[in-house]
N, C-alpha and C positions, 0 to 999 in steps of 0.2 A: 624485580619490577619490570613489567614489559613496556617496551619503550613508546608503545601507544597511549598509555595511561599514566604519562607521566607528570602531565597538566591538573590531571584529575585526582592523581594522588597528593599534589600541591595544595587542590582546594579540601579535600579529605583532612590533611594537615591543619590549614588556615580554619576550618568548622572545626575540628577538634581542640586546637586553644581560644577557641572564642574569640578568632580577630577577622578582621575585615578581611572581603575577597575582591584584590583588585581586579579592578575590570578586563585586562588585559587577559590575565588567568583565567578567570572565567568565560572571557570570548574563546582561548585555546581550547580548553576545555568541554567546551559544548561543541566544537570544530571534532575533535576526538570521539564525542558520543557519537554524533550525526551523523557524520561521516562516511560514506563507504569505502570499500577499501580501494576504490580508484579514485577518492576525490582527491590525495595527496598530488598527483600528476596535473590534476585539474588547477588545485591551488595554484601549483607551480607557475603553470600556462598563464591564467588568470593576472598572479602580482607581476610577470613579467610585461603586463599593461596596465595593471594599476596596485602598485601594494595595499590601497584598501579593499579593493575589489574582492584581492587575493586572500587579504583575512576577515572581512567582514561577510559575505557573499554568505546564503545558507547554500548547501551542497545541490539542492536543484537547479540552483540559477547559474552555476559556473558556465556549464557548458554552452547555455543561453548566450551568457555575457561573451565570452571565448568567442562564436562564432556573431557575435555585434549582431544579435536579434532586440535588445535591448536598446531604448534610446536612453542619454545622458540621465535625465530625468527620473527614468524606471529603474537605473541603476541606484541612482541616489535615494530612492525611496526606499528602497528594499535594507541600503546598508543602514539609514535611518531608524526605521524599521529595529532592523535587528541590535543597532546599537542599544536604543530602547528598552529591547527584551533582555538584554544583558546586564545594563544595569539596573532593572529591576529584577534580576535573578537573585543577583550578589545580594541584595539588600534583602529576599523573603526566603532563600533559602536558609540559612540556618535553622529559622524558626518551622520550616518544613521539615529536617530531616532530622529537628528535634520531637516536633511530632512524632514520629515514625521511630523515634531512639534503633536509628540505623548507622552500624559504624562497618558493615562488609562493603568495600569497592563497589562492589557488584552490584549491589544494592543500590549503593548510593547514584549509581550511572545509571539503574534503570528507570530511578523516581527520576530523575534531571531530565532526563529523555522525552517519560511519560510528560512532567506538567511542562515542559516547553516545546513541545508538539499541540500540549492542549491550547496552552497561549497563546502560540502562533495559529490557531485554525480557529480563535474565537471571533477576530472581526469579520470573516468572510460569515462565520454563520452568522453574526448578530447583522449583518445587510441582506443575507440571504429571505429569497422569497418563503413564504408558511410552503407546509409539505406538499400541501392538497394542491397548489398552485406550481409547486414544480413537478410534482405528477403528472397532471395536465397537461404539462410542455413535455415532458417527458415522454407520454403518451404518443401526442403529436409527432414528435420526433423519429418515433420507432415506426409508426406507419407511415412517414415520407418515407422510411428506409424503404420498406415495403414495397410501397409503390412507384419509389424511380428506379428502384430493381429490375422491376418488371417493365416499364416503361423503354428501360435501357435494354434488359434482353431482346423487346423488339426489335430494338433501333440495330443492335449488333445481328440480329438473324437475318436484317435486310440488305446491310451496309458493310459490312465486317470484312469482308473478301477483298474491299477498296484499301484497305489499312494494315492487314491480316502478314504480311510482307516484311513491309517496318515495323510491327508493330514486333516482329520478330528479331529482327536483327537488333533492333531499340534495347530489347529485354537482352540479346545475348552479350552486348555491350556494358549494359548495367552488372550483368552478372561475373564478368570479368573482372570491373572496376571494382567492387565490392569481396570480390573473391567467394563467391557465395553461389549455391546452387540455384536455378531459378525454376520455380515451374508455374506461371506462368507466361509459358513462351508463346503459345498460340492463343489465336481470342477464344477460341471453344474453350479452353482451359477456363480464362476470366471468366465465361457465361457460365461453369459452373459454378467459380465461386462467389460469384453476382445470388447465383440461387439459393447457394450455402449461406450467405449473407440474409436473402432474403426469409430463409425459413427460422435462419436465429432470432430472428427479429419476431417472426410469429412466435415461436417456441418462448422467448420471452412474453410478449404476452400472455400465454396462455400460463406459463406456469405464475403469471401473475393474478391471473383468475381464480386460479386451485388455493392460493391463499401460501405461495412458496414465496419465497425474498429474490424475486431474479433481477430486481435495482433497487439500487439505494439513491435516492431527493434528498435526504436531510431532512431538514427544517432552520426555523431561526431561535430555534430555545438554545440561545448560548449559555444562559445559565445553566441551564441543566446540562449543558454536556459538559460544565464546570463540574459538578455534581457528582455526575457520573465517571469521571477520571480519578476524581477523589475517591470512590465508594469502590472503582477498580485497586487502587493506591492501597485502600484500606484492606482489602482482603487479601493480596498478596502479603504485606510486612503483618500480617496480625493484628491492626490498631490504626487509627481510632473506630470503633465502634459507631454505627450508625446513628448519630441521633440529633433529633431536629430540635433540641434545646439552644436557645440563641446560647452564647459563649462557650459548647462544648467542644471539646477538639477536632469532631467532625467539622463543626459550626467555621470553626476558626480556620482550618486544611481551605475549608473551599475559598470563604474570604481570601487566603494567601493569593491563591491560584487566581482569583480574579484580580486582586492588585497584581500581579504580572502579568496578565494578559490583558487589564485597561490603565493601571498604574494610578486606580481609586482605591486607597485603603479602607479598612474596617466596614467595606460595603453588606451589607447582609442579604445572604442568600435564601432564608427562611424558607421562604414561599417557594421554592426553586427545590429543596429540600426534603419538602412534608409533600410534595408533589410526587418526588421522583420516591420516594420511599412505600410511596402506594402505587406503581407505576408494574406495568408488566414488563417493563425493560431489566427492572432489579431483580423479579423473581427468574426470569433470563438469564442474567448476567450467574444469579445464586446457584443455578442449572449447572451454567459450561461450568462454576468455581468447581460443585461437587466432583464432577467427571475427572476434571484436570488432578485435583487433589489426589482421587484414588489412584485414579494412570499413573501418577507416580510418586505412591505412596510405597514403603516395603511391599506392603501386601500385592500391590496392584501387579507393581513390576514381577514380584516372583512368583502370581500367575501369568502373568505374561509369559516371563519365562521359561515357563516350564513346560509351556506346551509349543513345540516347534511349528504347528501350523497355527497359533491363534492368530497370525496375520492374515494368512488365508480364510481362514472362515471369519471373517468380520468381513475380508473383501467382497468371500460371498456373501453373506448376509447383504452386504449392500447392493449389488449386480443386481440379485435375487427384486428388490423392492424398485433398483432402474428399471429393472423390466417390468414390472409394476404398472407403473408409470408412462411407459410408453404403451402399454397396451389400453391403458384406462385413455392416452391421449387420443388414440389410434380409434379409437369407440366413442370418444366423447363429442363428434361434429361432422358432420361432413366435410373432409377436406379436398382439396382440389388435387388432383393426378399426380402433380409434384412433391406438394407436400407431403402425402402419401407415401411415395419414393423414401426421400429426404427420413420420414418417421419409423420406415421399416428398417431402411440402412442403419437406425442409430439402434434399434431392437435387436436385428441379427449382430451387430458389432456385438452389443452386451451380452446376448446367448452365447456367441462363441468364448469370451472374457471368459465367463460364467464355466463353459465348458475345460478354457487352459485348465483353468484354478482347480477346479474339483480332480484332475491328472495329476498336480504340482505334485514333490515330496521334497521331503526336507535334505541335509539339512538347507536352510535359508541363511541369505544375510540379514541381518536384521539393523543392525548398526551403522553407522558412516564409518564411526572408527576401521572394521569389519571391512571393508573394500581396500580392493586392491587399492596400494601406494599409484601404481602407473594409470590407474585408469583418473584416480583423483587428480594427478599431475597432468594429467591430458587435460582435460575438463578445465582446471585452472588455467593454463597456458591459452585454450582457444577463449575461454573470458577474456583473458589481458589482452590476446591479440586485437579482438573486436574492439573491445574500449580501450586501446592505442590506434585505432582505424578511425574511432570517432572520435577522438580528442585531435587528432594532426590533421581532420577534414575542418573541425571547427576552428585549428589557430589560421587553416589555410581560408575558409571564407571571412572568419571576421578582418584577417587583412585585406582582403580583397576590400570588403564594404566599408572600413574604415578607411582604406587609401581613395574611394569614389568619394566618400563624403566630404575629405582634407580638399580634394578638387574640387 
């Protein structure tokens, strides 16, 4: 038993003889899913100013709370909050992962995961504004980028050489204190990436025209993203079968999920349901299942395998239809001089891609296992260092701001 999952093989146990899961268990437990693998250090920091803090807290708000970004109040909502979602866990999961007649760990950690992610992200969406109106704003937003870009390029092509000094010694200072390479050290540097900034912003747009997904608004159909968790839920474990008959075990999965995420029992999702079930998001969702299935299905993998460049030629295939793309953009409007620029550089990047790949030969890594032990051991080490940089900057400012407020 690995010593991460040892809370979770506790509730494993407690589901398995049919008895209650205390609460305690189940707050550890979900700490364990959640979790990442530096939030243990966070905990740490965290109960060393408040042991609720420290085990109630979801994994995002440690480092919040840690560095006192958090007033009293926001604290206490959140561990409220999550108390909430814990003790309505204990109470519908059984009857969820009897649904699902799921008795692999694995398993059982990933449904937990899934509907209490979905629970926790249901009251933001059932306050959130309709799609069409975060669009809107959305819109808006991306062409202020646009335009104080450009506003600001002025301002620095006039003024820049007054600040251009400090603004250097500023950055080699910061990059010292962070240990970290800096480049932006000159303002010409910034002004191009003020530009690079300002063409993303275009480039989002447009591929929002062509009818490509370059943001996501949401919406406030929390039902249906009830729905949809579930109907994700379903296709993974095999069961239950879609169907919009009140009392079926679809019917009943989604019910659960909403008593955990508003803590109204036997509420009926019907409508919510026979919606999503004629919806283009399912025949979507039924899309990536097939792809994912055969990728790794025997069959898939031992074509995969068997051809040492089929990484390669997928890569090109894809290259292949970027350039596509950028050429269909490059034709599709008159663009200004910059943007121009900005649209060729991202064309020849992809030609040359395009041209490594077609030189490659095998053999390839293909695996993570497959990589060097030292290179994985680097890679890990400079993680931990960073998120040891950020965790002893945040216990060092939340004392600071804690100790102004005591005064």
């Amino acid at each position: 038993m690995s010593r991460e999952q040892v809370h979770l093989n506790e509730v494993a146990r407690h589901l398995k003889r049919g008895e209650q899961i205390p609460h305690d268990l189940m707050n550890s437990a979900i700490n364990e899913i959640t979790d990442t693998s530096f939030s243990k250090n966070e905990r740490i920091a965290a109960s060393q100013i408040s042991e609720s803090a420290g085990k109630h807290l979801e994994s995002w708000a440690l480092l919040n709370f840690i560095s006192a970004k958090y007033s009293k109040e926001e604290v206490n909502a959140i561990i409220e909050t999550r108390k909430k979602l814990v003790s309505r866990l204990a109470i519908v999961l059984p009857s969820i992962i009897d649904i699902f007649k799921l008795t692999d760990i694995r398993d059982i950690s990933s449904a937990i995961h899934q509907i209490y992610d979905c629970a926790g992200d249901y009251p933001v969406i059932e306050k959130s504004q309709f799609s069409s109106q975060q669009r809107k704003k959305a819109v808006q937003g991306i062409n202020s980028i646009i335009q104080l870009a450009e506003q600001l390029d002025e301002v620095l092509d006039q003024a820049s050489r007054h600040v251009d000094s400090e603004f250097h010694h500023h950055k080699d200072a910061i990059a010292r204190f962070y240990e970290t390479e800096h480049e932006l050290r000159h303002i010409e540097n910034l002004r191009r990436e003020l530009m690079a900034l300002r063409f993303a912003s275009r480039l989002t747009l447009y591929r929002d025209s062509v009818g490509e997904r370059s943001f996501y608004v949401g919406d406030n159909k929390a039902k249906t993203h009830v729905v949809e968790c579930a109907y994700r839920l379903a296709l993974q474990f095999g069961a239950p079968a879609l169907k919009t008959t009140p009392g079926s075990d679809f019917s009943n999965l989604c019910s659960l999920i909403l008593e955990l995420a508003t803590g109204i029992p036997h509420e009926s999702l019907a409508g919510a349901i026979n919606k999503f079930a004629r919806s283009p998001e399912r025949r979507e969702i039924d899309e990536e299942e097939k792809i994912h299935r055969y990728e790794n299905s025997d069959e898939g993998m031992a074509e995969y395998e068997s051809d040492n460049f089929s990484g390669v030629k997928a890569r090109i295939i894809s290259l292949e239809a970027e350039e596509a793309f950028w050429q269909n953009m490059l034709s599709s409007q008159s663009w200004d001089e910059k943007s121009i620029q900005q649209i060729s550089i991202r064309m020849l990047d992809v030609i040359q891609q395009k041209q490594t790949a077609m030189k490659e030969h095998g053999p390839f890594i293909v695996w993570a296992s497959q990589m060097s032990r030292t290179t994985l051991d680097e890679w890990r080490q400079e993680s931990e260092r960073h998120e040891n940089k950020m965790l002893s900057l945040a216990v060092e400012l939340g004392q600071r701001v804690r100790n102004r407020r005591a005064d």
